[in-house]
C-alpha positions as CSV (number, residue, x, y, z in Angstrom):
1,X,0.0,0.0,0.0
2,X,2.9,2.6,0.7
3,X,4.2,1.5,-3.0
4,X,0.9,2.1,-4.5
5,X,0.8,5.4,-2.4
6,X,3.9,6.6,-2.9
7,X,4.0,6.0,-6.8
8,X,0.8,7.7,-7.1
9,X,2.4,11.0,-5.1
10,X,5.3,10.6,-7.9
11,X,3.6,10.6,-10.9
12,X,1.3,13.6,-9.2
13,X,4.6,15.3,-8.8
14,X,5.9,14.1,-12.2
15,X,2.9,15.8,-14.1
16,X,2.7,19.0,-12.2
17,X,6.5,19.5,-12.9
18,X,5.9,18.9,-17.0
19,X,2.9,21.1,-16.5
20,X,4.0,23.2,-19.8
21,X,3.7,27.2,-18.5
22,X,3.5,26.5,-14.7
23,X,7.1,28.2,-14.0
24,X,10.2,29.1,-15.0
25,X,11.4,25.1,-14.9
26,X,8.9,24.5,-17.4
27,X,7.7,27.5,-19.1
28,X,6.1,28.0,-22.7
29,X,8.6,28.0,-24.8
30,X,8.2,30.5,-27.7
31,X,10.5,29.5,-30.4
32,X,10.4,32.4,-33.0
33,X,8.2,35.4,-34.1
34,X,5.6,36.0,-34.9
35,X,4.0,34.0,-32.1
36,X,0.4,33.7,-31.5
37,X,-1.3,31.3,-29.1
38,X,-5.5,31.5,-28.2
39,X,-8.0,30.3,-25.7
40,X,-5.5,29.6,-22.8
41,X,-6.2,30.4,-19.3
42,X,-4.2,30.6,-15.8
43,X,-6.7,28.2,-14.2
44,X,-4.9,25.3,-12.4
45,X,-1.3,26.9,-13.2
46,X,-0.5,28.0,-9.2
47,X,0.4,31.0,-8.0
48,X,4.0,30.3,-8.2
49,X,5.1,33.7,-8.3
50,X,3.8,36.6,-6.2
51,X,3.7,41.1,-5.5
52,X,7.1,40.5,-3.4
53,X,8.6,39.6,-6.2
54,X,11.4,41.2,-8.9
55,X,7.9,43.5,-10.4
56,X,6.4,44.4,-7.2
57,X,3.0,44.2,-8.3
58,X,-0.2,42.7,-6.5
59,X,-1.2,42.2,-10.1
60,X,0.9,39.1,-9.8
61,X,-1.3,38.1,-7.1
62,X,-3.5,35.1,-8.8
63,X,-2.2,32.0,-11.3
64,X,0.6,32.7,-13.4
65,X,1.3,31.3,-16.9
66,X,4.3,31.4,-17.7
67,X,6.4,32.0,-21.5
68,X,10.1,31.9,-21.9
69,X,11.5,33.8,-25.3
70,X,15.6,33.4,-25.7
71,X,16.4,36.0,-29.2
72,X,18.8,35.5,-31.8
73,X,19.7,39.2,-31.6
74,X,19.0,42.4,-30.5
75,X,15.1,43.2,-31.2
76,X,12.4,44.9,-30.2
77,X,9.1,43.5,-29.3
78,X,5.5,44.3,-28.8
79,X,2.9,41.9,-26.7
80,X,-0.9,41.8,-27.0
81,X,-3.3,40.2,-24.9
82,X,-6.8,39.8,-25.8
83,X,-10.0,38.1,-24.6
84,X,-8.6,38.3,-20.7
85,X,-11.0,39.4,-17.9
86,X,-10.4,42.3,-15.6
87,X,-7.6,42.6,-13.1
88,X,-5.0,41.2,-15.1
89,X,-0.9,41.9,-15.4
90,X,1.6,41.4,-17.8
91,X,4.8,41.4,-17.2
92,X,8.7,40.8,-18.8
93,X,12.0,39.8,-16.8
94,X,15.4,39.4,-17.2
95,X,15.1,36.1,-15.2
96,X,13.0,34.7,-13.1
97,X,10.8,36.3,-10.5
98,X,11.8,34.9,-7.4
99,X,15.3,35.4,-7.9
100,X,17.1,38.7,-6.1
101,X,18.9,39.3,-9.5
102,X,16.4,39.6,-11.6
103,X,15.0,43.1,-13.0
104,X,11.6,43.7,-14.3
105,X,12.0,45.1,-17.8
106,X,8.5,45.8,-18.7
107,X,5.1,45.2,-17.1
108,X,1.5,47.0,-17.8
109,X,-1.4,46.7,-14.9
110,X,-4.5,46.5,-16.9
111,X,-7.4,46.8,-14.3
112,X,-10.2,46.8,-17.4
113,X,-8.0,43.7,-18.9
114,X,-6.5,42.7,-22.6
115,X,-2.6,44.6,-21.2
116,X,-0.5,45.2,-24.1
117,X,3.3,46.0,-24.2
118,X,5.0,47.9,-26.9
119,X,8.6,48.4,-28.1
120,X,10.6,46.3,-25.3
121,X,14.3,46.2,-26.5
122,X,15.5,42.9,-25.4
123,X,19.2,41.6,-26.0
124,X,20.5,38.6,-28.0
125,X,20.9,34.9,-26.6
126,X,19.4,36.1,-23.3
127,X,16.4,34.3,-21.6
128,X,13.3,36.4,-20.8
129,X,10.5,35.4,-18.8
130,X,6.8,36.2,-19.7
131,X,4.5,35.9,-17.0
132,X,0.7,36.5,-17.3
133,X,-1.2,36.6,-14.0
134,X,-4.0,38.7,-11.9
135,X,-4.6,40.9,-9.1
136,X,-6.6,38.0,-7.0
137,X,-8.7,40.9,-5.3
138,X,-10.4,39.4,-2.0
139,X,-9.7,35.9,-3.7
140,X,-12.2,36.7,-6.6
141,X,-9.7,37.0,-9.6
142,X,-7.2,34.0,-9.5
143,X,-7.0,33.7,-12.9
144,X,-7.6,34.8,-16.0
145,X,-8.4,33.3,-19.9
146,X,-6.5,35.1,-22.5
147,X,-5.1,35.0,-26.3
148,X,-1.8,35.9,-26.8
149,X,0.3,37.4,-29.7
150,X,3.8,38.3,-29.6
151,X,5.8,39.9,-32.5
152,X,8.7,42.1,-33.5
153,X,7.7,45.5,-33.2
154,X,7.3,47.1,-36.5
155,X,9.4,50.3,-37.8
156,X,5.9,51.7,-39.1
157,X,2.8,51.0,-37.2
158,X,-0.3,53.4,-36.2
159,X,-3.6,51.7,-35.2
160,X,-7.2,53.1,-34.1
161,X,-7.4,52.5,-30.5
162,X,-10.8,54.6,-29.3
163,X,-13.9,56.2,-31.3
164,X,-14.2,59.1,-28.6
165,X,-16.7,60.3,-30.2
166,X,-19.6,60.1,-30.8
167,X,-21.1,58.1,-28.5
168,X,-25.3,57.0,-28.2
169,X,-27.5,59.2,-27.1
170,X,-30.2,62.0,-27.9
171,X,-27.2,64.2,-28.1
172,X,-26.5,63.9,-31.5
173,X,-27.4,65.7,-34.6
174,X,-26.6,67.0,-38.0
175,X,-22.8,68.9,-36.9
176,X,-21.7,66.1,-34.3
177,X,-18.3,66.0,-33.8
178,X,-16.4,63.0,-34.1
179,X,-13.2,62.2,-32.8
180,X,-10.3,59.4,-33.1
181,X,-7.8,58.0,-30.5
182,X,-4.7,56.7,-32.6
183,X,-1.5,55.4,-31.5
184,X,1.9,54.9,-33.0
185,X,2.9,51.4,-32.4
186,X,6.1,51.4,-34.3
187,X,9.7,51.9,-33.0
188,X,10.3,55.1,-34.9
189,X,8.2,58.4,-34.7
190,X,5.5,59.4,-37.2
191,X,4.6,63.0,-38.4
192,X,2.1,62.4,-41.0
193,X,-1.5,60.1,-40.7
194,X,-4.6,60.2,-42.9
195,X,-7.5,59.7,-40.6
196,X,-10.8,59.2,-41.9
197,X,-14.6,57.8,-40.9
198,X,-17.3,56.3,-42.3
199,X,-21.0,56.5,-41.9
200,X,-23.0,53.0,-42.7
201,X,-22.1,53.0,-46.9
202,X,-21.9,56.4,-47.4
203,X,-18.8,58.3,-49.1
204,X,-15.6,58.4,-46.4
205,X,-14.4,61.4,-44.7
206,X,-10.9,61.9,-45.2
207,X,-8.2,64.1,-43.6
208,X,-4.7,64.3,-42.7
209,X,-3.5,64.5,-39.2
210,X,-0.2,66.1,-39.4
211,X,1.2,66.1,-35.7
212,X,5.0,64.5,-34.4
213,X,4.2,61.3,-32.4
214,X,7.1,59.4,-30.5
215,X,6.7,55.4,-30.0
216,X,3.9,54.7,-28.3
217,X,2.5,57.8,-28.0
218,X,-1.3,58.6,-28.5
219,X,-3.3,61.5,-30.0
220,X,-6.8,62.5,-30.2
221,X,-7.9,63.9,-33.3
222,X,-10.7,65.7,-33.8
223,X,-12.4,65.9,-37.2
224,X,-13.0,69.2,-39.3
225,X,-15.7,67.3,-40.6
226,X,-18.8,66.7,-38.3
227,X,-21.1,64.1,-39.3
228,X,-25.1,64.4,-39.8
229,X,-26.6,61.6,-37.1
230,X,-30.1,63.7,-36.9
231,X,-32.4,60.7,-37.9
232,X,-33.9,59.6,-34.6
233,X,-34.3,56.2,-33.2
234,X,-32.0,54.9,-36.2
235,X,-29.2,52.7,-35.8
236,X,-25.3,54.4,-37.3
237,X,-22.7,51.8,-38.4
238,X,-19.5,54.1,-38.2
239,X,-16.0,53.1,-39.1
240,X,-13.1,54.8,-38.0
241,X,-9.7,54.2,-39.6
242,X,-5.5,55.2,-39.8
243,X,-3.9,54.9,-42.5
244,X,-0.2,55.3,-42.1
245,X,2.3,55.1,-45.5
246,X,4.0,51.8,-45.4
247,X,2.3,50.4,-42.4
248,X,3.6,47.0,-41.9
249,X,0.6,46.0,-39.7
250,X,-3.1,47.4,-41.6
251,X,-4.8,44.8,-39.3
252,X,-5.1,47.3,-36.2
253,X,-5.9,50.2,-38.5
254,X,-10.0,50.4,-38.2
255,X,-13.0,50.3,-35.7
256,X,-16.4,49.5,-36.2
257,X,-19.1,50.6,-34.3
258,X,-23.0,51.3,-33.7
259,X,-23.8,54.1,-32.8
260,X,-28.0,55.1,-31.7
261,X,-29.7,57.8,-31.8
262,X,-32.2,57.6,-29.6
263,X,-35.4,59.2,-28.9
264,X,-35.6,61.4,-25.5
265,X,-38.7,60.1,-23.4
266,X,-39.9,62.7,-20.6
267,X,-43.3,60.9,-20.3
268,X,-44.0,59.1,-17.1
269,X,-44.3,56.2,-16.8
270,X,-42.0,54.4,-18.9
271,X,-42.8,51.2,-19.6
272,X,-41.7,48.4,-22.4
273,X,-42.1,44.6,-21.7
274,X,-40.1,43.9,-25.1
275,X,-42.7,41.7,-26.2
276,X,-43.5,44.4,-29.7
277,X,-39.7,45.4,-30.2
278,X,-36.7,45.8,-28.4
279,X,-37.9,49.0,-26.0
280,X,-35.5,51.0,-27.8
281,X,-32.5,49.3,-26.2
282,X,-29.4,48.9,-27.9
283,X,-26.4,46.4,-27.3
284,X,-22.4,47.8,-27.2
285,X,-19.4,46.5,-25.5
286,X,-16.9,48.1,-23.3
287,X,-13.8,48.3,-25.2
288,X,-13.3,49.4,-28.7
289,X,-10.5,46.8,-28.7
290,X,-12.6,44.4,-27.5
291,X,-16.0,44.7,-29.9
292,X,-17.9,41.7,-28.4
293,X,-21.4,41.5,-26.7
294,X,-23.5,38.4,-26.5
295,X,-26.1,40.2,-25.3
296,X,-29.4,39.5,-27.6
297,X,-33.0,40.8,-27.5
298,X,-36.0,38.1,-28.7
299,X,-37.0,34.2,-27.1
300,X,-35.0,32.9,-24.9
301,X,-34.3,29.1,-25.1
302,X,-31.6,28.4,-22.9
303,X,-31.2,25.5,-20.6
304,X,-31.9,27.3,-17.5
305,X,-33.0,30.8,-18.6
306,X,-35.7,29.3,-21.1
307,X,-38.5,31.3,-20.8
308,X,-39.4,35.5,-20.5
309,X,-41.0,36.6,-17.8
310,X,-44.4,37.9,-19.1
311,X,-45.2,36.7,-22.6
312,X,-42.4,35.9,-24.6
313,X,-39.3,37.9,-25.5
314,X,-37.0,39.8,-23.2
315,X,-33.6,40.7,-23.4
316,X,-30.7,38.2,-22.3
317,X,-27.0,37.2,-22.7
318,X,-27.5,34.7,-25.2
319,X,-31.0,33.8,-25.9
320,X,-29.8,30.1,-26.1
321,X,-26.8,29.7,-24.1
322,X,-23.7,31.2,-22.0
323,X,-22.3,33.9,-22.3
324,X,-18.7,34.9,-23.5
325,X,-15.0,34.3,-22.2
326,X,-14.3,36.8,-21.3
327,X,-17.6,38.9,-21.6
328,X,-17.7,43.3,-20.8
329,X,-20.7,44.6,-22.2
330,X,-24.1,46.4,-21.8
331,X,-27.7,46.8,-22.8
332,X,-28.1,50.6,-23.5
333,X,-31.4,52.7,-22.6
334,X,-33.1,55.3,-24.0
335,X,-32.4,58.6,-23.2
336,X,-34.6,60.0,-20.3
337,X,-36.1,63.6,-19.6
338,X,-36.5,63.4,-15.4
339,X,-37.0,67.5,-15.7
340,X,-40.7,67.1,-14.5
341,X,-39.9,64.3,-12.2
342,X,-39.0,64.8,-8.5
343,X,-37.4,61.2,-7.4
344,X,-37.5,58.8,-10.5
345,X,-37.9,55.1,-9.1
346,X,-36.7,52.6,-11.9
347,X,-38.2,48.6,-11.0
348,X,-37.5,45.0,-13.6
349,X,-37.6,41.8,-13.6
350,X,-34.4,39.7,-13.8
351,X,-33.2,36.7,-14.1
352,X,-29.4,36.1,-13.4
353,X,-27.3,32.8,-13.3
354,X,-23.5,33.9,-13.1
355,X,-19.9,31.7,-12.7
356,X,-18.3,33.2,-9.8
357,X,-16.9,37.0,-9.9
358,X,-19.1,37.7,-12.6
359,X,-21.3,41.1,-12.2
360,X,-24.4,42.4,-13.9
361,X,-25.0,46.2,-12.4
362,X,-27.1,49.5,-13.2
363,X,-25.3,52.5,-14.4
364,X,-26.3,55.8,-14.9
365,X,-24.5,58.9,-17.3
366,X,-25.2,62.6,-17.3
367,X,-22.3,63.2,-20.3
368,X,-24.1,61.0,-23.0
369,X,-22.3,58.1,-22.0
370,X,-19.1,59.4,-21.3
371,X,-18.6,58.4,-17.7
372,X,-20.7,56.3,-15.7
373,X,-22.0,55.8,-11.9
374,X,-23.4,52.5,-10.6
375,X,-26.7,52.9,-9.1
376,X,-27.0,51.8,-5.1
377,X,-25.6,49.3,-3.4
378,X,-25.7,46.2,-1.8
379,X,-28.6,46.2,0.7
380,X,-30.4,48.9,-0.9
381,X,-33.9,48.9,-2.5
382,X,-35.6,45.7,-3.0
383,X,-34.0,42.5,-4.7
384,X,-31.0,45.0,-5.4
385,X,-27.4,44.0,-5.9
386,X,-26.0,40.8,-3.6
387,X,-22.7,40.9,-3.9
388,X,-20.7,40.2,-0.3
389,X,-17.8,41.9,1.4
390,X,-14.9,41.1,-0.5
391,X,-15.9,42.1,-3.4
392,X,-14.5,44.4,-5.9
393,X,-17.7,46.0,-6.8
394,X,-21.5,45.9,-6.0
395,X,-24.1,43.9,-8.1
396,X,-25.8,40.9,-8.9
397,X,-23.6,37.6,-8.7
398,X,-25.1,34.0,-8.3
399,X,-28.0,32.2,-9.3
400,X,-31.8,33.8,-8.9
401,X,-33.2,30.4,-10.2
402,X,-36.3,32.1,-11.9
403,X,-37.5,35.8,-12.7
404,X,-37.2,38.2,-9.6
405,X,-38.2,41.8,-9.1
406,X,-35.9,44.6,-8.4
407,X,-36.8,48.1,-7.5
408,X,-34.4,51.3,-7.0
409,X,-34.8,55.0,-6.9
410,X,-32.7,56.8,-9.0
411,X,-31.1,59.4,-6.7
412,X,-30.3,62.5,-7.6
413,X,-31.8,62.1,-11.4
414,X,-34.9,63.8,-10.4
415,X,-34.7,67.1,-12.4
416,X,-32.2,65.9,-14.6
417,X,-32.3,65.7,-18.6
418,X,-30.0,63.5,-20.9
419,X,-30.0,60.5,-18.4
420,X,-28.9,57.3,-20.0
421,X,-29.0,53.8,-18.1
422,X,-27.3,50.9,-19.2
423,X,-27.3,47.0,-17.4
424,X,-23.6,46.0,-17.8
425,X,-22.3,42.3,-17.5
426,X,-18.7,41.7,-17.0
427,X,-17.4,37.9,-16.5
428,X,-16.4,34.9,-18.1
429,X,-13.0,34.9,-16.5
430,X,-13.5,32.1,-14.0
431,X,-16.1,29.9,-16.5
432,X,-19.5,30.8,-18.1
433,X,-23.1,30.2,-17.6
434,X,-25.9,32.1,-18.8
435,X,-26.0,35.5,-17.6
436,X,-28.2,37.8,-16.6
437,X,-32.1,38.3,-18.3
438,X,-33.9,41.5,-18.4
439,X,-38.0,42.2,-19.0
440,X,-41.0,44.8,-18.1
441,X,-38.6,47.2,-17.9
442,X,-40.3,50.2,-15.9
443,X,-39.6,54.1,-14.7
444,X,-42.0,56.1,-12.7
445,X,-42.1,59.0,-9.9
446,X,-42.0,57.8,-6.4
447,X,-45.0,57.5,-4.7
448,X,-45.5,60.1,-2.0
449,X,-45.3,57.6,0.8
450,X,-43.6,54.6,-0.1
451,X,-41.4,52.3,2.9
452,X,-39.9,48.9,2.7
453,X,-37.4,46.4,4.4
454,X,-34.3,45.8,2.6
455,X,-32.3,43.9,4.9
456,X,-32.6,41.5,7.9
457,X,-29.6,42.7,10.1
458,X,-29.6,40.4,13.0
459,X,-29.7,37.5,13.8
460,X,-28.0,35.8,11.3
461,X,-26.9,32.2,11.1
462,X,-25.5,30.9,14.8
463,X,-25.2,28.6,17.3
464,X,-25.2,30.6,19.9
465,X,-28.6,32.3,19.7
466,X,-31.1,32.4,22.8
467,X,-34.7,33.1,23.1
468,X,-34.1,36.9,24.0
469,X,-33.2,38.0,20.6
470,X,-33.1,41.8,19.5
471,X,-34.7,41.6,15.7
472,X,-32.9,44.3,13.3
473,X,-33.7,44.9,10.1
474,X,-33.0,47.8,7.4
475,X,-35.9,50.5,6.5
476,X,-35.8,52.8,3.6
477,X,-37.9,55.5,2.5
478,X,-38.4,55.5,-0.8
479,X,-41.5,58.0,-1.2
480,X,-41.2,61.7,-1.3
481,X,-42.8,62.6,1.8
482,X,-41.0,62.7,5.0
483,X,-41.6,59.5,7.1
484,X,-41.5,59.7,11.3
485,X,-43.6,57.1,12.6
486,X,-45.1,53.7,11.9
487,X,-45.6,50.7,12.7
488,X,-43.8,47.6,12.5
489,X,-44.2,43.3,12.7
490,X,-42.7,40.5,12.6
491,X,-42.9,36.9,12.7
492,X,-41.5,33.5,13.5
493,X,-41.4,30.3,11.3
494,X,-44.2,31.5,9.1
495,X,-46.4,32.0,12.4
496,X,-49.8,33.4,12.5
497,X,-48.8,35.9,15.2
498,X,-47.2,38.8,14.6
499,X,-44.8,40.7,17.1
500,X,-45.2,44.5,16.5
């Protein structure tokens, strides 16, 4: 029986050691440029490495993966990681992390994900190290998926980065400005780029951009040309693009985006159960770099989330199964008129069935959709946001197992025009399931007297509860009138008699 244990224990030990990426003794080897490598993840790798370490970082904090890259000669390179979650570090070494000689030539905290690293001079026939890893905030981000490409930086290279502008709204119209984030990506400095966009197949706008930009170096340019987005309630398809003589890589040159132009509702109540169309919501994701959502509007026939919850369509990550690895997107709202409205109260139904550290939330944005705020927090309203202590931000995480209401007040809207709301979803770092489901979608004024319970405060779980004890619970007002006394019950074990 020890021989049987003890061979087990060694071949245990064997295969963890050939684990291929675990460490520096057995790292990826990447054998020549260009190098790409998809779908991987961190997940089961260890955390072999940590913050006290040559970088310093706590973004080396969760699982690390682990590359090794030896060059033939002097060369610079660039890295790019896509399809990561949040929370996640890249980083190069001179050797490896744990030893007191080693420097840390490069590394790029990403706390929105996908890190890249540009233009790293490395030196011939030395070994670098190239370690992929996460902050693992409160234990919630251990690892990470990601896609990986690695190539010799390019003398000439500019790329689209961000469509600043515009964004969706009721903002636009016939003059809106647009705007373009480029970078320079190559190792020597550019003076000279033809920017230009396009609206769905219409002619291009063209114009030169004739500014001095170092390696790696940004600039936001701003079109002489606006563009006419007046139509209302219709949906833009606008391309942006760089176009750079003799650029060696065209493939990072353009983005494509929708754009809405929504109509601004300042009729109370608002009210769409998405059965007719799709309540003039619009899908978008987070990063232009990143242009994914799997967020779709119709019948939903997943496994779990297989049905709406009043007639028949809604709108749902996936109307037939999970959602994406990694996944960092949004439905988008209508715009909102709260001017005649004192204290806007905004109530759903949702349905949410999430892998772990995956977050669905309310936003709000006053700058058409420049900036956003969540709305409340944990404990708050009714059947609003459950995320524990520990976590890195407030929202809905878990299983519901059916349709659920939720109900907030929008504080601080009241009186407000040019609101926008979006339900964001980030996830799909730690495995997928299949989201979060939205229907009978609803905004109103507050009633003028209006309290509920949020929250049981004590007890909680214990063993060491007697028969004396204090019942606390959590009380907000969510009418507009001032609330001082009234009365209030409970009971035990679904009992008959109530306590007041």
């Amino acid at each position: 029986m020890k021989t049987i244990a003890f061979l087990i224990l060694f071949l245990s030990t064997l295969l963890m050691q050939a684990q291929v990426g675990k460490d520096c003794n057995n790292p990826y080897i990447i054998d020549a440029l260009p190098f790409n490598l998809t779908g991987q993840t961190t997940q089961g790798y260890g955390n072999d490495y940590n913050e006290t370490m040559a970088c310093n970082s706590l973004y080396m904090s969760g699982n690390d993966f682990v590359f090794a890259y030896t060059p033939s000669s002097n060369i610079n390179v660039t890295i790019k990681l896509t399809n990561t979650n949040v929370l996640v570090g890249l980083f190069i070494l001179d050797g490896c992390p744990d030893q007191p000689t080693t420097n840390c030539i490069a590394k790029n905290e990403a706390s929105s994900g996908n890190p890249q690293l540009s233009n790293i001079a490395l030196i011939a026939n030395h070994t670098y190290y190239i370690i992929i890893d996460t902050y693992n905030a409160a234990n919630l981000f251990p690892s990470t998926g990601f896609s990986i490409n690695m190539d010799e930086s390019h003398t000439n290279d500019v790329g689209a980065i961000w469509m600043f502008k515009p964004q969706s709204g009721c903002h636009l119209n016939a003059q809106t400005p647009m705007l373009l984030v480029y970078k320079n990506y190559g190792t020597q400095a550019i003076d000279t780029v033809i920017c230009g966009y396009q609206i769905d197949n219409n002619a291009p706008v063209l114009e030169t951009s004739v500014y001095h930009l170092n390696p790696n170096q940004e600039l936001y340019y701003s079109f002489y040309t606006p563009a006419d987005l007046s139509t209302v309630n219709h949906a833009y398809k606008i391309k942006m693009f760089v176009h750079l003589s003799n650029d060696e890589n065209p493939i990072n040159d353009t983005i494509t985006k929708w754009i809405y132009h929504s109509d601004a509702i300042s009729s109370f109540p608002f009210f769409t159960d998405f059965e007719n169309d799709n309540g003039g919501f619009y899908t978008q994701w987070i990063s232009d770099l990143q242009p994914t959502t799997s967020w779709e509007w119709g019948q939903p026939t997943a496994p779990i989330i297989n049905h709406a919850s009043s007639g028949s369509k809604c709108w749902v990550t996936n109307l037939s199964g999970d959602y994406l690895s990694p996944e960092d997107s949004y439905i988008l709202s209508p715009c909102f008129d709260f001017s005649s409205v004192t204290l806007p109260i905004v109530e759903f139904d949702l349905w949410y069935e999430t892998a772990v550290a995956d977050i669905a939330q309310l936003e709000y944005s006053l700058d058409s959709a420049y900036t956003w705020h969540r709305v409340g927090n944990t404990g708050e309203g009714f059947n609003w946001y459950n995320t524990p202590t520990g976590y890195s931000d407030m929202g809905w995480n878990g299983s519901t197992g059916g349709w659920v209401h939720a109900q907030h007040t929008l504080d601080g809207l009241g009186g407000k025009t040019n609101v926008l709301l979006r339900i964001s979803f980030r996830g799909g770092i730690n495995g997928t399931n299949e989201g979060i489901a939205i229907d009978n979608f609803k905004i109103s004024e507050s009633p003028q007297n209006d309290v509920s319970i949020n929250m049981l405060s004590y007890p909680y779980d214990s063993c060491g509860l007697s028969d004396h004890e204090k019942i606390t619970v959590k009380i907000t007002n969510n009418g507009l009138n001032d609330v001082h006394h009234f009365p209030l019950y409970f009971s035990i074990d679904n009992g008959n008699h109530y306590v007041q």
